[in-house]
N, C-alpha and C positions, 0 to 999 in steps of 0.2 A: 432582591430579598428572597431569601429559600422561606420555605414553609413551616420550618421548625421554628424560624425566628415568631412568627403569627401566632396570635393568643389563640387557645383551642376555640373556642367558642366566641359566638356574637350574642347580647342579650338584646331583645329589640323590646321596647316600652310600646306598647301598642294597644291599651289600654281605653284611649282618651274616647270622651265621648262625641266632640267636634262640634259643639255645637256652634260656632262661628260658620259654620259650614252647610249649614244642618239645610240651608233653602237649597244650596247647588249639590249637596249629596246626601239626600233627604234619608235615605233607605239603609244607608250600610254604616259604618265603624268608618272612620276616618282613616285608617290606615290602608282600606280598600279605595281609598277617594281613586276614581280613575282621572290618571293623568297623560292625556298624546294618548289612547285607546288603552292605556294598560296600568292596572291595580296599583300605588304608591307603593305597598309592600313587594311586590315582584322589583320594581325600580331598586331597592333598598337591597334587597336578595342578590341579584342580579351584577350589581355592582359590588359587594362583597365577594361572590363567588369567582367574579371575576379577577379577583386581587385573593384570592388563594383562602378563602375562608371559609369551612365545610358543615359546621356545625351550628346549628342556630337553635335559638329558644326564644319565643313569643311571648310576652309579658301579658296576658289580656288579663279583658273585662268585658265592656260595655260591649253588647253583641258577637259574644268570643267563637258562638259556634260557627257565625257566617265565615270568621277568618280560617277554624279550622278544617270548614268544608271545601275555603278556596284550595288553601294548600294542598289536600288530597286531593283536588281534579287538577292542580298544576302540577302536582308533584313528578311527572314522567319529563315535565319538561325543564328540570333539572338535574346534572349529574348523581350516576348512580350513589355516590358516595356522600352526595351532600344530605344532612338528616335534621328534624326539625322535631323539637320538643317541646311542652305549653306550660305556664304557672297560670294558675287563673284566678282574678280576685274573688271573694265572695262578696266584699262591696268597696269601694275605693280605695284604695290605700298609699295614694300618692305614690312619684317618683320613686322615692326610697322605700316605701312599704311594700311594692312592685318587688324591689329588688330584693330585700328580706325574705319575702315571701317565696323567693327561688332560689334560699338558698344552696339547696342541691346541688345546684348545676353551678356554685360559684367556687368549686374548692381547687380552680385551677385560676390563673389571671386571664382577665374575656375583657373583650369587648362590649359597651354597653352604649346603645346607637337611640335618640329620640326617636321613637316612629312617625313624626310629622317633620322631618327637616331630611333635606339631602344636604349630603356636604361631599365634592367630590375631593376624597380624601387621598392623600399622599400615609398608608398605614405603615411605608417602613420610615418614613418620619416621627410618627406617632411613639414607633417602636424604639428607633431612637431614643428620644428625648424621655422615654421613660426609664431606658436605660443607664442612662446617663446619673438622671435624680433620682432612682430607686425609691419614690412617693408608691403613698397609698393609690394618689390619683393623678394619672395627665389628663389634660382637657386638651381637645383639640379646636383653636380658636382658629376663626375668621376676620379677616381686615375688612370692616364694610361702611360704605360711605356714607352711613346713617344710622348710628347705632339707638337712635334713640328710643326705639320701637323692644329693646334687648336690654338693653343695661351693657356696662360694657365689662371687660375685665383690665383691673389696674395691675403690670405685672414687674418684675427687678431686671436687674441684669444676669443674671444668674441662669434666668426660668423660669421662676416660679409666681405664683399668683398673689399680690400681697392681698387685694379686694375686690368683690366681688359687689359694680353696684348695681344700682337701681335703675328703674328705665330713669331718665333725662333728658324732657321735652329739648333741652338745647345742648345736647350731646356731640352733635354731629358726627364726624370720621369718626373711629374707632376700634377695638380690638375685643370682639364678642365671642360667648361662651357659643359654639358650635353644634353641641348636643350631642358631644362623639369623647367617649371616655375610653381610655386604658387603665384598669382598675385591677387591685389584687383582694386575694380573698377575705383578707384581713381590716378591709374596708369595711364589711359589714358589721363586725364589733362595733362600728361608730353610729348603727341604725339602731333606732331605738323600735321595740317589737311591741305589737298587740294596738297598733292603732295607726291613723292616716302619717305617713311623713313626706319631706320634700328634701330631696336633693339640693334643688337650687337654695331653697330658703330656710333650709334647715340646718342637715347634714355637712355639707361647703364650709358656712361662714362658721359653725363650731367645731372642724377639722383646723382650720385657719386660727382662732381666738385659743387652740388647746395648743397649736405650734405645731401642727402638722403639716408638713410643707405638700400644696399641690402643683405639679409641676404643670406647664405647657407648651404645647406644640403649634407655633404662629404658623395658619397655611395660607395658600393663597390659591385654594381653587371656588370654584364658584359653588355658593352656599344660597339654599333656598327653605325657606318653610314656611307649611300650605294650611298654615293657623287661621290665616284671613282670606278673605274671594279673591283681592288682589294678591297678594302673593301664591295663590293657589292658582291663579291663572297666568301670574310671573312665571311659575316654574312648567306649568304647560307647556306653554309658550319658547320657553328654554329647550323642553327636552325635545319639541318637535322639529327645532334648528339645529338640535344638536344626535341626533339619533344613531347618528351611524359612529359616533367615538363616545355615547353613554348610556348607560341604562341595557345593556346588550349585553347578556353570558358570554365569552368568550369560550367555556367551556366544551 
């Protein structure tokens, strides 16, 4: 995959306050949660840059300045070209309001990545499949053996997503929303402005009920998010077995 094919931009939601978290990472924003010695957002960086992605923008909030003090004192240890820009809420504004609120930086098609979930993404799949369905939105979904804890995604033969549900204590196997979007600029006419909105439970199911087709990209690499202590020590735990093929700049 060349470089031209790649969205210019990655938008990183990193906002969250964490508080699931709050006993094992008392002190900082969740997006700093250290995971195997090193910050969740470098993890997330790291592996974009490594798949040809140079331009990044920060979604914050909740403790915005500690993230943008990290990045300055890591910044040397990223490529010279790679550059990092901030939207900052002034108080919550959910997923979608996040992304309203940046919309500066959205007048090209980006990337838009959960800041609590890794997903080791296949992005000229991604690229694909949104080429293909020329949607406002691809998701990029994970096959995991317990969707219950997620809701899953109900999708056709075609691609695309017919519904979006609910978590389902007896859901089992399934095909879950991943937290890794390919989006165009024109998605944002569908946020409604001047107050909190959500993606998942908002924005989605009334792109869908208005006949907007949102397309998806089924992958199958390994998907983690550090929402709870156990999956936050899952993904530790992952990265420190797996060190030397993830989470490492190639650059």
């Amino acid at each position: 995959m060349s470089p031209k094919d790649l969205p210019e931009r990655a938008l990183i939601l990193a906002g969250g306050l964490g508080t699931r978290l709050a006993r094992r990472v008392p002190d900082c924003p969740k997006v700093l949660a250290p995971v195997a010695g090193r910050p969740f957002l470098d993890v997330l960086v790291d592996e974009l840059v490594r798949r040809g992605v140079r331009r990044f923008v920060l979604l914050l909030g909740h403790r915005h300045e500690q993230v943008i003090d990290h990045v300055a004192a890591r910044r040397s240890g990223w490529p010279a070209e790679v550059t990092f820009e901030y939207s900052v809420e002034p108080q919550p504004l959910g997923t979608a309001g996040a992304v309203k609120l940046a919309a500066r930086f959205c007048d090209r098609r980006f990337l838009l990545l959960n800041g609590d979930t890794f997903f080791d993404l296949d992005v000229a799949a991604l690229v694909a499949a949104h080429e293909r369905a020329r949607p406002l939105l691809t998701v990029a979904a994970a096959e995991v053996a317990d969707a219950d804890r997620y809701g899953r995604l109900e999708t056709n033969a075609a691609g695309f997503v017919t519904r979006f549900r609910e978590k389902d204590v007896a859901a089992g196997a399934g095909l879950i929303n991943a937290g890794i979007y390919l989006a165009e600029p024109a998605l944002l006419e569908h946020i409604p402005g001047g107050r909190a909105v959500s993606l998942e439970r908002e924005v989605f199911p009334a792109l869908l009920a208005g006949g907007r087709p949102i397309a998806v990209s089924p992958q199958s690499g390994a998907f983690f998010d550090i929402g709870t202590e156990a999956s936050y020590q899952s993904f530790t735990d992952f990265l420190e077995t797996h060190a030397t093929s993830l989470g490492r700049s190639e650059a």
